[in-house]
PDB file as gemmi writes it, atoms N, CA and C in Angstrom:
CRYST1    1.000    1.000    1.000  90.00  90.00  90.00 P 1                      
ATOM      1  N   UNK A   1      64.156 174.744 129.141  1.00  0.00           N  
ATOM      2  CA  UNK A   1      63.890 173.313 129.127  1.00  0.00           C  
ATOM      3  C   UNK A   1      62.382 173.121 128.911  1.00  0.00           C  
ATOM      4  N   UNK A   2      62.062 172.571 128.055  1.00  0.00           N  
ATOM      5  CA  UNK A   2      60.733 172.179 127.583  1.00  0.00           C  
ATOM      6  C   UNK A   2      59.778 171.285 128.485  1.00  0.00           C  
ATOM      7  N   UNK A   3      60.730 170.521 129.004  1.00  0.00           N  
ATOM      8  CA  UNK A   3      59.998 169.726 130.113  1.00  0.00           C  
ATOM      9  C   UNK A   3      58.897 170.383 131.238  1.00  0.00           C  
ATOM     10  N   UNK A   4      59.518 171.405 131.626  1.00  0.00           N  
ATOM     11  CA  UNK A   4      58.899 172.096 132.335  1.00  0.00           C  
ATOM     12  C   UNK A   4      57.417 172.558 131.959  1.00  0.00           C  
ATOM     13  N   UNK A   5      57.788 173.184 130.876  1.00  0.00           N  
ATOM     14  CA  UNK A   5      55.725 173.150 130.271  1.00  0.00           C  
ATOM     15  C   UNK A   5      55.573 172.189 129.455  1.00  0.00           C  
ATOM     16  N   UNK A   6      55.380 170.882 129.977  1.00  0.00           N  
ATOM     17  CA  UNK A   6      54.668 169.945 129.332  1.00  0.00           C  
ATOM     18  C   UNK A   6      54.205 169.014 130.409  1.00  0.00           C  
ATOM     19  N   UNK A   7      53.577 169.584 131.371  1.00  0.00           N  
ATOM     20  CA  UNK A   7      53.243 168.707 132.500  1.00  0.00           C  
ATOM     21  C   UNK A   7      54.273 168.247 133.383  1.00  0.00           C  
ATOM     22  N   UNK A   8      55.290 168.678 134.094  1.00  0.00           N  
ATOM     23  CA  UNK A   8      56.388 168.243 134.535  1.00  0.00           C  
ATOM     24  C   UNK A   8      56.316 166.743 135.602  1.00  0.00           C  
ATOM     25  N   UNK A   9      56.711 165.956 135.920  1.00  0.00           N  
ATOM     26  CA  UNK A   9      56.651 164.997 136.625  1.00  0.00           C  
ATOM     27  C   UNK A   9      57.566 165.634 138.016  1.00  0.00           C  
ATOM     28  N   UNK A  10      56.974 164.929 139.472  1.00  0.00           N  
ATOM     29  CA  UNK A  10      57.329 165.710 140.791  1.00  0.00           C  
ATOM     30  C   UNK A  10      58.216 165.721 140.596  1.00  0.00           C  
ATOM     31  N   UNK A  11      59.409 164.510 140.019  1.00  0.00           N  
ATOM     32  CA  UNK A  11      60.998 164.629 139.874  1.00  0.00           C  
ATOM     33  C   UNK A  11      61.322 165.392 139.437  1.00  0.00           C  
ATOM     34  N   UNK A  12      60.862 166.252 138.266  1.00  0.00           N  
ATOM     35  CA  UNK A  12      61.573 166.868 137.592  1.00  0.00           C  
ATOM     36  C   UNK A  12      61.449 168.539 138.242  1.00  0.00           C  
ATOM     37  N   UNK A  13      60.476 168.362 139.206  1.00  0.00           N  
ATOM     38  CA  UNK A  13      60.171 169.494 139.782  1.00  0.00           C  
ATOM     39  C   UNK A  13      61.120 169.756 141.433  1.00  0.00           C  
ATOM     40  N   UNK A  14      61.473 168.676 141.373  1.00  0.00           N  
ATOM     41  CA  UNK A  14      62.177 168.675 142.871  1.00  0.00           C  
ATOM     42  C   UNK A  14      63.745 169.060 142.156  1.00  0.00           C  
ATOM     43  N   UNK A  15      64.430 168.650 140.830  1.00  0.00           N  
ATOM     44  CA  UNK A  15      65.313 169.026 140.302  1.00  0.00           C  
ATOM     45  C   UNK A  15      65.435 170.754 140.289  1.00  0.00           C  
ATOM     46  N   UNK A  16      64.314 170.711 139.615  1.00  0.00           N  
ATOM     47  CA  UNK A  16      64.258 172.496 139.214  1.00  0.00           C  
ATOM     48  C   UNK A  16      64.266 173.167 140.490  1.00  0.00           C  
ATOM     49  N   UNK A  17      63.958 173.083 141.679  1.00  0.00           N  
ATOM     50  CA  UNK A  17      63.973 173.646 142.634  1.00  0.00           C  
ATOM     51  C   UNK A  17      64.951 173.424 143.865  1.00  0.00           C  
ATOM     52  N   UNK A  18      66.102 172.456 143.043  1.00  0.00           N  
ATOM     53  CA  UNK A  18      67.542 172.161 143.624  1.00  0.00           C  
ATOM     54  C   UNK A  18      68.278 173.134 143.114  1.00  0.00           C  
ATOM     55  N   UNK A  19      67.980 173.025 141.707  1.00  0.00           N  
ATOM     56  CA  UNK A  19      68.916 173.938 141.008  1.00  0.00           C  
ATOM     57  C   UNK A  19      68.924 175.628 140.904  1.00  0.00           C  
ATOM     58  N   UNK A  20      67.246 175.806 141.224  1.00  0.00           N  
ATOM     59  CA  UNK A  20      67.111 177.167 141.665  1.00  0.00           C  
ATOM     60  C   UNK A  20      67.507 178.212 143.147  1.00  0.00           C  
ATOM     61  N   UNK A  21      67.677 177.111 144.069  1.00  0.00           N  
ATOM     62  CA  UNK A  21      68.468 176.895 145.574  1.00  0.00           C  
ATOM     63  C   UNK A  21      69.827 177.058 145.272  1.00  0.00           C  
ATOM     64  N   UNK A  22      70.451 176.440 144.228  1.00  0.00           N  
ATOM     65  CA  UNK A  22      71.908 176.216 144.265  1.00  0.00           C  
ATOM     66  C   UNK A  22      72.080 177.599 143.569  1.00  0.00           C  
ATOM     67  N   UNK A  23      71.454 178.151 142.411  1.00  0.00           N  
ATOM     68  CA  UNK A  23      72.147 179.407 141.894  1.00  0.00           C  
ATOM     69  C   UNK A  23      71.968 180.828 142.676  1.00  0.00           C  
ATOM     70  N   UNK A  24      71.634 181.510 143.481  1.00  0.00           N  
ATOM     71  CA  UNK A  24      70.053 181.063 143.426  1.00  0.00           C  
ATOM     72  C   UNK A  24      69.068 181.616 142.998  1.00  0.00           C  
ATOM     73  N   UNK A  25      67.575 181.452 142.508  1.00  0.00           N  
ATOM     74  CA  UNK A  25      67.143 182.282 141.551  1.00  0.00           C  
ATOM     75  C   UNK A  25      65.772 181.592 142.815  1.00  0.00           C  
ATOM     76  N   UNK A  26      64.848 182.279 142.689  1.00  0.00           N  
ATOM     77  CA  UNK A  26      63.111 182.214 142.992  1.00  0.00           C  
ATOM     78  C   UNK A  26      62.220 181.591 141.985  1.00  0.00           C  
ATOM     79  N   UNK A  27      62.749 181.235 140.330  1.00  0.00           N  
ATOM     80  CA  UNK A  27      61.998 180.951 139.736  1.00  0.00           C  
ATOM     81  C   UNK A  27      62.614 181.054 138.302  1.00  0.00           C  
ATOM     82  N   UNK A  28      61.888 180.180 137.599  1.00  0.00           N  
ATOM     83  CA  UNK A  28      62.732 179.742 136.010  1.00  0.00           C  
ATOM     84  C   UNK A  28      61.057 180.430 135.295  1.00  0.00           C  
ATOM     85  N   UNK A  29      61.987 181.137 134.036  1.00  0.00           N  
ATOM     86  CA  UNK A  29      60.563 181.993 133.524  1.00  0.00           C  
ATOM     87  C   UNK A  29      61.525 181.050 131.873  1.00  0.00           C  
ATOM     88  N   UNK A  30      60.771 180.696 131.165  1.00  0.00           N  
ATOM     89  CA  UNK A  30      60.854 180.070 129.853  1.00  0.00           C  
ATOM     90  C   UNK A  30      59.433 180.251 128.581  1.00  0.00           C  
ATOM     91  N   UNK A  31      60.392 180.446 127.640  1.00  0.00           N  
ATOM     92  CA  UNK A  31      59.121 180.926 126.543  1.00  0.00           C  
ATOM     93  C   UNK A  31      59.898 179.566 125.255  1.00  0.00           C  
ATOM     94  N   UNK A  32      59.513 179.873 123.902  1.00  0.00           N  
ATOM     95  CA  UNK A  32      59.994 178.146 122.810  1.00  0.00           C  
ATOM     96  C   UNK A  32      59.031 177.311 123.072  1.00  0.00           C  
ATOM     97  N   UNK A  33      57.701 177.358 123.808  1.00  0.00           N  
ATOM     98  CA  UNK A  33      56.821 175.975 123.863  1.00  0.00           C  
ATOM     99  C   UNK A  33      55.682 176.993 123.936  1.00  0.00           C  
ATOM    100  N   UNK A  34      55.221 176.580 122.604  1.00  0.00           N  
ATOM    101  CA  UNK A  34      53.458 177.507 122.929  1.00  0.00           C  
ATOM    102  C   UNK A  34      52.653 176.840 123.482  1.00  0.00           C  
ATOM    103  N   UNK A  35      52.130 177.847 123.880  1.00  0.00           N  
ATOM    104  CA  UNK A  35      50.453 177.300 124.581  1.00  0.00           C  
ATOM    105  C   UNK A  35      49.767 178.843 124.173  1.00  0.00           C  
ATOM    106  N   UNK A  36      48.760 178.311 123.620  1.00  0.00           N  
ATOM    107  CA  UNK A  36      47.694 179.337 123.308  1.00  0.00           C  
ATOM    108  C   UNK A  36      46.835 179.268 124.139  1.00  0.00           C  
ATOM    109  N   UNK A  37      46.467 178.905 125.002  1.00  0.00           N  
ATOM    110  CA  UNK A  37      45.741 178.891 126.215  1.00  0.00           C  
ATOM    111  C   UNK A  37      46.295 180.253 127.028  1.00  0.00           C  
ATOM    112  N   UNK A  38      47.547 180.718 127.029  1.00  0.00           N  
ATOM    113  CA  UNK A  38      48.109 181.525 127.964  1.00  0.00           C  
ATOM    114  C   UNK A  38      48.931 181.355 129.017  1.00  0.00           C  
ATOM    115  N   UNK A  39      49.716 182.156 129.441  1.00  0.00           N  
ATOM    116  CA  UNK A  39      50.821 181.997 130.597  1.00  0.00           C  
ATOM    117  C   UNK A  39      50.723 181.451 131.520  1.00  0.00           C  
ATOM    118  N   UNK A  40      51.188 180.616 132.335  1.00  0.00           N  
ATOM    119  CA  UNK A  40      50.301 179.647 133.224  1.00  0.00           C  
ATOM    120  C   UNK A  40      52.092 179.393 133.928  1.00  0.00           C  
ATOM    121  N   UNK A  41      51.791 178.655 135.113  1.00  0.00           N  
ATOM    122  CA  UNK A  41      53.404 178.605 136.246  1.00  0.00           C  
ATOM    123  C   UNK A  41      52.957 176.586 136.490  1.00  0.00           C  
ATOM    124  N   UNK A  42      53.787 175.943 136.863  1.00  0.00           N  
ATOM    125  CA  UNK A  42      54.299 174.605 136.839  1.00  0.00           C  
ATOM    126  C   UNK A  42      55.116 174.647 138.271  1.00  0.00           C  
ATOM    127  N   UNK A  43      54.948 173.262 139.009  1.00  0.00           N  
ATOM    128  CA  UNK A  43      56.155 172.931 139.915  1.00  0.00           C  
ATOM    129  C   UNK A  43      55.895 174.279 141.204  1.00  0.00           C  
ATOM    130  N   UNK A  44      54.802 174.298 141.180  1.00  0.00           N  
ATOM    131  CA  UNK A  44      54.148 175.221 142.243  1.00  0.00           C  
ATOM    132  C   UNK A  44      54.666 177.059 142.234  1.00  0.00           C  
ATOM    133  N   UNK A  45      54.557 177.414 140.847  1.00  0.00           N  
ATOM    134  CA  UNK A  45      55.459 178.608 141.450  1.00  0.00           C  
ATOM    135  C   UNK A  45      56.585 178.715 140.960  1.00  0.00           C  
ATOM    136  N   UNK A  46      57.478 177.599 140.430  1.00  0.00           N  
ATOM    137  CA  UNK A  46      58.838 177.581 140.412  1.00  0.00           C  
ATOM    138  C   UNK A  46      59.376 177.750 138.724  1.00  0.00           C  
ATOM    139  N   UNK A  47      58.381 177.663 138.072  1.00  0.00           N  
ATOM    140  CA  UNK A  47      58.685 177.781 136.707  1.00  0.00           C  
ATOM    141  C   UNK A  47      57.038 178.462 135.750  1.00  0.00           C  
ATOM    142  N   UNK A  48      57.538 179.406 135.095  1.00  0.00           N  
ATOM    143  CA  UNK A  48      56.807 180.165 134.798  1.00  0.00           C  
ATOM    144  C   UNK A  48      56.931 179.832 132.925  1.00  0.00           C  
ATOM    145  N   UNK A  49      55.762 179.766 132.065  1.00  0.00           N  
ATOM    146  CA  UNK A  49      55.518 179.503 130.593  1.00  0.00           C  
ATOM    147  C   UNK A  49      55.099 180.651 129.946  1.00  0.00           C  
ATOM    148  N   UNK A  50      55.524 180.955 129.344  1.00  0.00           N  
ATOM    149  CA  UNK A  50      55.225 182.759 128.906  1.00  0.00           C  
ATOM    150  C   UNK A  50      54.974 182.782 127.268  1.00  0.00           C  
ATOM    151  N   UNK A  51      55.488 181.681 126.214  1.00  0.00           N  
ATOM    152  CA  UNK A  51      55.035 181.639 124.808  1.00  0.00           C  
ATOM    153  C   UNK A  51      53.067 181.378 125.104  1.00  0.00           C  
ATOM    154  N   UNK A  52      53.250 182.126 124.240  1.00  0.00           N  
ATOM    155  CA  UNK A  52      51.739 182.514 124.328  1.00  0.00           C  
ATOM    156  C   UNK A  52      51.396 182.262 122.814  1.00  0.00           C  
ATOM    157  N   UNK A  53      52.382 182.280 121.544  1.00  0.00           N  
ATOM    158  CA  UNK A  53      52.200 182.109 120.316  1.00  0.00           C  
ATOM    159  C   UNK A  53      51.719 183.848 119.602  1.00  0.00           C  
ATOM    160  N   UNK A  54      52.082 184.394 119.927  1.00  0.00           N  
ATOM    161  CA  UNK A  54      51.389 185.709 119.337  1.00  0.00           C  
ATOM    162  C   UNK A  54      52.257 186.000 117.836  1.00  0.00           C  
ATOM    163  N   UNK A  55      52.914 185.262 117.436  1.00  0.00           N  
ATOM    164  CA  UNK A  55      53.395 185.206 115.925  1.00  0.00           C  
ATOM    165  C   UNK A  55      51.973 184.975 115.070  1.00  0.00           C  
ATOM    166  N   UNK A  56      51.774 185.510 113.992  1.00  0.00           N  
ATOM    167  CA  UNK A  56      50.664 185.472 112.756  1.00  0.00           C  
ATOM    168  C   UNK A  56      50.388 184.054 112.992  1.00  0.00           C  
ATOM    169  N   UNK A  57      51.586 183.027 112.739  1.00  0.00           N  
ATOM    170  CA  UNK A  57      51.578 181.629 112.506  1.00  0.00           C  
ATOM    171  C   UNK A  57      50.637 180.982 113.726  1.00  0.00           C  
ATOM    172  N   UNK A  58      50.420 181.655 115.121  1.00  0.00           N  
ATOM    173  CA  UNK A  58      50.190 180.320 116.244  1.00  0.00           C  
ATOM    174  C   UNK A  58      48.977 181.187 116.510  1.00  0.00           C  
ATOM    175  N   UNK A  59      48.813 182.984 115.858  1.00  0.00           N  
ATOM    176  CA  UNK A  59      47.118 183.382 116.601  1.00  0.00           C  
ATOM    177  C   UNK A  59      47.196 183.705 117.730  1.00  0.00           C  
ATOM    178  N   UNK A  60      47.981 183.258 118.496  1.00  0.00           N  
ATOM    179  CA  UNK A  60      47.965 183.933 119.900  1.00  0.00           C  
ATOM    180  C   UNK A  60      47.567 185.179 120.366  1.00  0.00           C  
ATOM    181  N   UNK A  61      47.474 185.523 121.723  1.00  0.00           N  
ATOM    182  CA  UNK A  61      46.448 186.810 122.115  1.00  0.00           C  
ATOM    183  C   UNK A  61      48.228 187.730 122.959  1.00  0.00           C  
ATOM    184  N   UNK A  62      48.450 188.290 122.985  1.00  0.00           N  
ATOM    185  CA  UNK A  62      49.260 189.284 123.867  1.00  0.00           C  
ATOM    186  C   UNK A  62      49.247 189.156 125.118  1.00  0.00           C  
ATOM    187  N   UNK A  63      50.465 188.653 125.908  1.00  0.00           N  
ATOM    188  CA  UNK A  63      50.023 188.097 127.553  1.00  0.00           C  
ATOM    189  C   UNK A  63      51.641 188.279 127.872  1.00  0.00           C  
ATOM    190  N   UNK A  64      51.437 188.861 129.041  1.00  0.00           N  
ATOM    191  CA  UNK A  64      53.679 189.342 129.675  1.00  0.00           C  
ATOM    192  C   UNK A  64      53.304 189.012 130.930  1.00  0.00           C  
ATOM    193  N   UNK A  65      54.365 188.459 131.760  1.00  0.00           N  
ATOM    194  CA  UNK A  65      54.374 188.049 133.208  1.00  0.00           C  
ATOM    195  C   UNK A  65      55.094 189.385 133.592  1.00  0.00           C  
ATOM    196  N   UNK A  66      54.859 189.868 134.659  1.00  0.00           N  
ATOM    197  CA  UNK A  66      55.108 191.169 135.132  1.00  0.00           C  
ATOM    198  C   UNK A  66      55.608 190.362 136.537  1.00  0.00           C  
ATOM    199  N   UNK A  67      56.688 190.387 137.301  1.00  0.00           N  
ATOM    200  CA  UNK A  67      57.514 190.399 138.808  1.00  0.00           C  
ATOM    201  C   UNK A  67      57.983 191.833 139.035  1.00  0.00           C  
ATOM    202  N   UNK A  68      57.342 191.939 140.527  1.00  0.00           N  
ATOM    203  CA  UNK A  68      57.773 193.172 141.312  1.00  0.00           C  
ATOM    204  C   UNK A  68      57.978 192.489 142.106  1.00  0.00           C  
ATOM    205  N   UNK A  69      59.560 192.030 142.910  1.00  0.00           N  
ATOM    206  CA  UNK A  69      60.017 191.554 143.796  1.00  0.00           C  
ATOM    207  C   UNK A  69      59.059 190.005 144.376  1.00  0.00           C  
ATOM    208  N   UNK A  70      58.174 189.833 145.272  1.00  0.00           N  
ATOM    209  CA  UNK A  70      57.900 188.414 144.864  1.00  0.00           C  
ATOM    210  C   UNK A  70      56.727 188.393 144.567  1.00  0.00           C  
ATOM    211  N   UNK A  71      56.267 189.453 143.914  1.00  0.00           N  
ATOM    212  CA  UNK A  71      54.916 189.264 143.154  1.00  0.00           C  
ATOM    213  C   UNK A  71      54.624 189.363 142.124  1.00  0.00           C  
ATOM    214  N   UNK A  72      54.130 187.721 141.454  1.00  0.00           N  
ATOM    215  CA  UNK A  72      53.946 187.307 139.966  1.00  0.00           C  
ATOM    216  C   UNK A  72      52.911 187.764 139.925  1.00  0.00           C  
ATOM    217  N   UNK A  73      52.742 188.428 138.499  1.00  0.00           N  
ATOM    218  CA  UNK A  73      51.441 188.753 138.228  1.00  0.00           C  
ATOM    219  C   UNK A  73      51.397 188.578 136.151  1.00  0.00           C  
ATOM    220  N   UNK A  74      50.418 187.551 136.062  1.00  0.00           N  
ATOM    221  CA  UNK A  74      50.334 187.439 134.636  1.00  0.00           C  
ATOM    222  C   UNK A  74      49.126 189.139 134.111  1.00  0.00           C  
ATOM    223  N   UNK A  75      49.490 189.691 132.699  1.00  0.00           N  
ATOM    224  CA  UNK A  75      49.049 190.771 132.727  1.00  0.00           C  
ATOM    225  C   UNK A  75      48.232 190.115 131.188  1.00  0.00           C  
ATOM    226  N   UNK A  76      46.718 190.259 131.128  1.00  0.00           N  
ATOM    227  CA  UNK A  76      46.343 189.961 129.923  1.00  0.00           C  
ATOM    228  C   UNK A  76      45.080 191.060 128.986  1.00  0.00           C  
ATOM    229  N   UNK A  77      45.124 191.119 127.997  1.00  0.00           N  
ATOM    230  CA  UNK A  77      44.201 191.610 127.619  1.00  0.00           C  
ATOM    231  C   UNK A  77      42.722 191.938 127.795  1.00  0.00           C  
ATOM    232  N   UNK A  78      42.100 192.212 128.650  1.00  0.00           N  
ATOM    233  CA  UNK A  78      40.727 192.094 129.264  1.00  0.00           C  
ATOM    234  C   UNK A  78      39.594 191.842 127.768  1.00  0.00           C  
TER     235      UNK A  78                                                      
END                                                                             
């Protein structure tokens, strides 16, 4: 869902974290919406943005979210 990286509004963040309770998951990881800025998390934690654009077309730099049980860790090119 795109919503999620595009600035989410609290509603839409109190949704995502109903629905992550109900299945249940710790966290929604989604890529389809670049940001060349880099991987960045929304909704405190609860949704993670991982298109980074690294296709020829968007220039992007190489960036992977790495989880070891509950520790997010974005991994980037130094």
């Amino acid at each position: 869902m795109r919503r999620y990286c595009l600035e989410p509004k609290p509603a839409e963040c109190d949704v995502l974290r109903e629905t992550l309770a109900a299945v249940p998951a710790k966290r929604l990881v989604v890529g389809h919406t670049v940001h060349k800025e880099g991987v960045f998390s929304a909704c405190d934690g609860a949704v993670w943005c991982i298109d980074v654009g690294m296709a020829a077309y968007y220039g992007g730099h190489p960036e992977a979210l790495e989880i070891v049980g509950d520790k997010v860790t974005v991994l980037r090119e130094p």
